[in-house]
N, C-alpha and C positions, 0 to 999 in steps of 0.2 A: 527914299521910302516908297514911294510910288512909282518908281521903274522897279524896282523889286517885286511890288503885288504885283506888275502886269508880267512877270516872267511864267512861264509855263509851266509848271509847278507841279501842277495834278498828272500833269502828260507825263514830264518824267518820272513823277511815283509811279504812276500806272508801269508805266517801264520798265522801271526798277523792282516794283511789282512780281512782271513778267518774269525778268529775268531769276529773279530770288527762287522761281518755281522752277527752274531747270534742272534738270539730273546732273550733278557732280561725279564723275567717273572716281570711282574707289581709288583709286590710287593717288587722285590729287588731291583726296578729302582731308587727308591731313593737313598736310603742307598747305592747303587752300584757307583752311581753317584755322589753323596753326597760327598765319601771318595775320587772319583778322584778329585773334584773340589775344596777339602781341601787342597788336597796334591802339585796341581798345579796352585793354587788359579785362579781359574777361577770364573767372575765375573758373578753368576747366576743372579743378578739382574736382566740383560739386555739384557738376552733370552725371543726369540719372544713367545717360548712355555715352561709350565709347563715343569717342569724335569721329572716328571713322562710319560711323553709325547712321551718321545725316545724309540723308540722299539729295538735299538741296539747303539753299540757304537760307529759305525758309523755315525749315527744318531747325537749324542750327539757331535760328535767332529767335525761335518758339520754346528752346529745349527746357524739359524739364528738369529739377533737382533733385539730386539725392533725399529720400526720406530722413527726416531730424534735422535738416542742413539750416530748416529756419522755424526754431520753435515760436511757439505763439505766445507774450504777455498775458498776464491774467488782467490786465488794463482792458474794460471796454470796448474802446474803441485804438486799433491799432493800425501799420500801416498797409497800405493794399499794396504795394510796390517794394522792390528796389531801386532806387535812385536819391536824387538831389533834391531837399526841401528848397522850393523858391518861396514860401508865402507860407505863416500860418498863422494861425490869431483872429480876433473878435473883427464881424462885418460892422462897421459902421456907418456906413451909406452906399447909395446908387453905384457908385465908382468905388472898386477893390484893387488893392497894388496887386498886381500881377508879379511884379519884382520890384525892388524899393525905389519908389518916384515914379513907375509909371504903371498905369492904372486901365482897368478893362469896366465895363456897365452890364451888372449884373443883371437889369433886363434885357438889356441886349444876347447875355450869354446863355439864360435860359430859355428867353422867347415871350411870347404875351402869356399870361396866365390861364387865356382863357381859348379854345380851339373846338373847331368842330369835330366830332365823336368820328373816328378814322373807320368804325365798322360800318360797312354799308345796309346791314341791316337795319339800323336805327338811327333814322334822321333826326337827329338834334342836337341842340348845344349844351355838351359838358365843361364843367366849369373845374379848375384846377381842385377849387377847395374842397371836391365831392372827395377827393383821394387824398387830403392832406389835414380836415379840421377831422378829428373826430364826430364831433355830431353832424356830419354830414351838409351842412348848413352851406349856402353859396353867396357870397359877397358879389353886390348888387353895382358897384363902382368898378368903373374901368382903372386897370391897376397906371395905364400909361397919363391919369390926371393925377395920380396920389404923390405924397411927398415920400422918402424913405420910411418916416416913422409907418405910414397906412402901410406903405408895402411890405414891410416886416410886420406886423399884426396878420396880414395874410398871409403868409407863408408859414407864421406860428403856432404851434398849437397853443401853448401857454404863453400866455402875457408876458410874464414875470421873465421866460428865459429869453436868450441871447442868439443872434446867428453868427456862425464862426466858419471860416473856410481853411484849408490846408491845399497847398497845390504843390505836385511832387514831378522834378523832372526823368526820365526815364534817357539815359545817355544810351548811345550805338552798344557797350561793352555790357549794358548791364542785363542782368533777365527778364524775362522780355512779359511775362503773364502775370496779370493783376488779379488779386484776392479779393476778397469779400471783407473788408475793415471792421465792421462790426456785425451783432447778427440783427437783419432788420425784415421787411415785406417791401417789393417793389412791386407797383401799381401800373404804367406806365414807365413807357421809352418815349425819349426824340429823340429823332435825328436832321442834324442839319448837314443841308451839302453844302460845305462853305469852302473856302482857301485849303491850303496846305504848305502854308508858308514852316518855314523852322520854328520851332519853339524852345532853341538850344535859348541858356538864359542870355548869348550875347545881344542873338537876336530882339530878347522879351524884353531887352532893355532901349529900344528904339524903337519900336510898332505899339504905340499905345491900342488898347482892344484887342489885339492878339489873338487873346482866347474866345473873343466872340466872333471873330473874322475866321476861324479855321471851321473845318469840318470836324464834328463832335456831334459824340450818341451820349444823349444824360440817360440815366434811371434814377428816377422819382419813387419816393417811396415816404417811409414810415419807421424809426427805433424807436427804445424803450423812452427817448424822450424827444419825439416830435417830427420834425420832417427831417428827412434823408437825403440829398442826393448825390449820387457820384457819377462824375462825367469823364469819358475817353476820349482826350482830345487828340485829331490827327497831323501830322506834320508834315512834311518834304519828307520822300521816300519811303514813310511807313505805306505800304501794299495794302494792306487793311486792316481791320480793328474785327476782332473776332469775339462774341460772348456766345459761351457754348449755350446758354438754354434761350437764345434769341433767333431760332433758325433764317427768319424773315430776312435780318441783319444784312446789307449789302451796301458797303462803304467805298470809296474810292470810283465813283461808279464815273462814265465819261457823260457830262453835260457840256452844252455849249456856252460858252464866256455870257452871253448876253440873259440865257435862259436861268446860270446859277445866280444872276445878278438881277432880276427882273421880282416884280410881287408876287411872281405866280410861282418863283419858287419856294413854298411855302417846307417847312418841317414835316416832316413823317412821324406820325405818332399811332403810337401798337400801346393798346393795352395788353396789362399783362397781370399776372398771379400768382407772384413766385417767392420765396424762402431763402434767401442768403443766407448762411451762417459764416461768422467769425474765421477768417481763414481758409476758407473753400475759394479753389479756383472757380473764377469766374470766364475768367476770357485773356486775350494774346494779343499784342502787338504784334509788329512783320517789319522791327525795327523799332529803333526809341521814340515815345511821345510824351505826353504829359498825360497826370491823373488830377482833376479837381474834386475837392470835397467840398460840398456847402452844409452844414447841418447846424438843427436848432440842439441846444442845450444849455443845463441852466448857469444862471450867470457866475461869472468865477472863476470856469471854465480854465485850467493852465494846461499849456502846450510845455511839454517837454523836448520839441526839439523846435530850431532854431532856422534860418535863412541860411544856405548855402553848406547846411549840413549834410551830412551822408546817412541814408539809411536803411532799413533793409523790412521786407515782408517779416512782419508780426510781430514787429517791436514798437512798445507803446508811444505813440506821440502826444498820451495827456498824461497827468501827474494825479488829479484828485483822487484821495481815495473812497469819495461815493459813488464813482466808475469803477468799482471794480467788479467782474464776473469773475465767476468759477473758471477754470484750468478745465481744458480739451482735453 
């Protein structure tokens, strides 16, 4: 495991990166694309454009879908992706399976709660809960002394509910742009420059932390029942992680081994003021990664899909029917 983290990881994405942005000469775009879409059975049918159409492979593994190809559940909260459930079900402590048996720290994967205000016009300290409790109110305890229970009471809006995560893997073949899962307000981004190790699930089943050790942008926020957040997390050879209304956004970026490992590489945090709805693209891969959901809701909470299932943009992965919204 630890000759694996020290391999060069970032260098070859960056790389791979590169290359992905190259012009593909017409005439090989088929056949180029042809053989990817063989190998990782990617379902051409239901690209919005001709194959031949990609000017690079960036292109191809951004591509969008035919309109109606993925309609939306009247379920709440549905899924932002296509790919592989590795995880989903009630948080019960510090440490979450990542995949069954082995387990990541969910402070570690968000960061400390509490962070100096990114705008340089105003020097001071904001506090997570200013964007997360409704009354506004800011918890006075450093969350890295508190046991689980404290630290879910802060991230909670209400007591009474539950925190639940879903983690969804996103394979080479599958499509590649993550939706908006429910309709919520985001407040805040981070981002962390971390690893880019694989997050295929062979991998996620010997690298315990995983997901707090990669590079991953969260957006924090707020639905109709309490805190929100969904996180992009980056891999081996994704190029970069794209959300269209984040312009600032610049991942995959080249730092030095010693500088992304030091305390002074600290998290990038942009606030923000923005509107997701249920189903709206949000942002693109440049290759497969992983999508995490952390979100409060109330207790009871049932996941209709399972570990190692298959599943697609906008089909429901809860079952209650006091989650249900209105039809788009």
């Amino acid at each position: 495991v630890a000759f694996y983290k020290c391999l060069p990881l970032r260098a070859v994405s960056r790389v791979c990166g590169h290359l992905s942005r190259v012009s593909v000469p017409i005439v090989l775009r088929n056949p180029v694309y042809g053989s990817y879409a063989r190998i990782f059975s990617v379902n051409t049918t239901e690209m919005a454009r001709p194959i031949d159409d990609y000017t690079c492979f960036a292109d191809f593994f951004a591509r969008e879908l035919k309109e109606g190809v993925r309609p939306l559940d009247r379920q709440t909260l549905v899924s932002p992706v296509d790919g592989k459930v590795l995880n989903a079900g009630r948080v019960e402590s510090l440490m979450i399976e990542q995949v069954k048996g082995i387990t990541y720290s969910i402070k570690a994967f968000l960061g400390d709660l509490d962070w100096k205000n990114s705008n340089p016009s105003e020097d001071r300290d904001i506090n997570f809960n200013q964007f997360t409790k409704p009354s506004g109110l800011i918890e006075q305890k450093k969350i890295g002394e508190t046991d689980w229970d404290e630290y879910k009471r802060t991230l909670l809006h209400n007591k009474d509910n539950e925190l639940y995560q879903c983690v969804i893997y996103l394979a080479p073949g599958d499509y590649h742009r993550f939706h908006s899962p429910v309709d919520w307000k985001v407040n805040f981004r981070r981002h962390f420059n971390g690893e880019l190790l694989s997050v295929s699930p062979t991998i996620a089943k010997w690298i315990p932390d995983l997901f707090a050790l990669n590079e991953r942008v969260i957006y924090f926020g707020t639905w109709e029942h309490g805190f929100f957040s969904f996180a992009a997390v980056g891999a081996t050879n994704v190029g970069s992680i794209r959300v269209y209304d984040d312009k600032e956004l610049k991942t995959n970026i080249k730092l030095k081994w010693s500088k992304r490992h030091s305390a002074d590489n600290k998290p990038d945090d942009v606030y923000l003021n923005l509107n997701w709805n249920k189903g709206e693209q949000i942002g693109e891969f440049r290759l497969g990664s992983t999508i995490v959901l952390l979100l409060e809701a109330p207790k009871g909470l049932e996941f209709s899909i399972a570990s190692k299932q298959q599943i697609r943009v906008g089909k429901a992965i809860c079952t209650n029917m006091n989650l249900v919204s209105e039809c788009r």
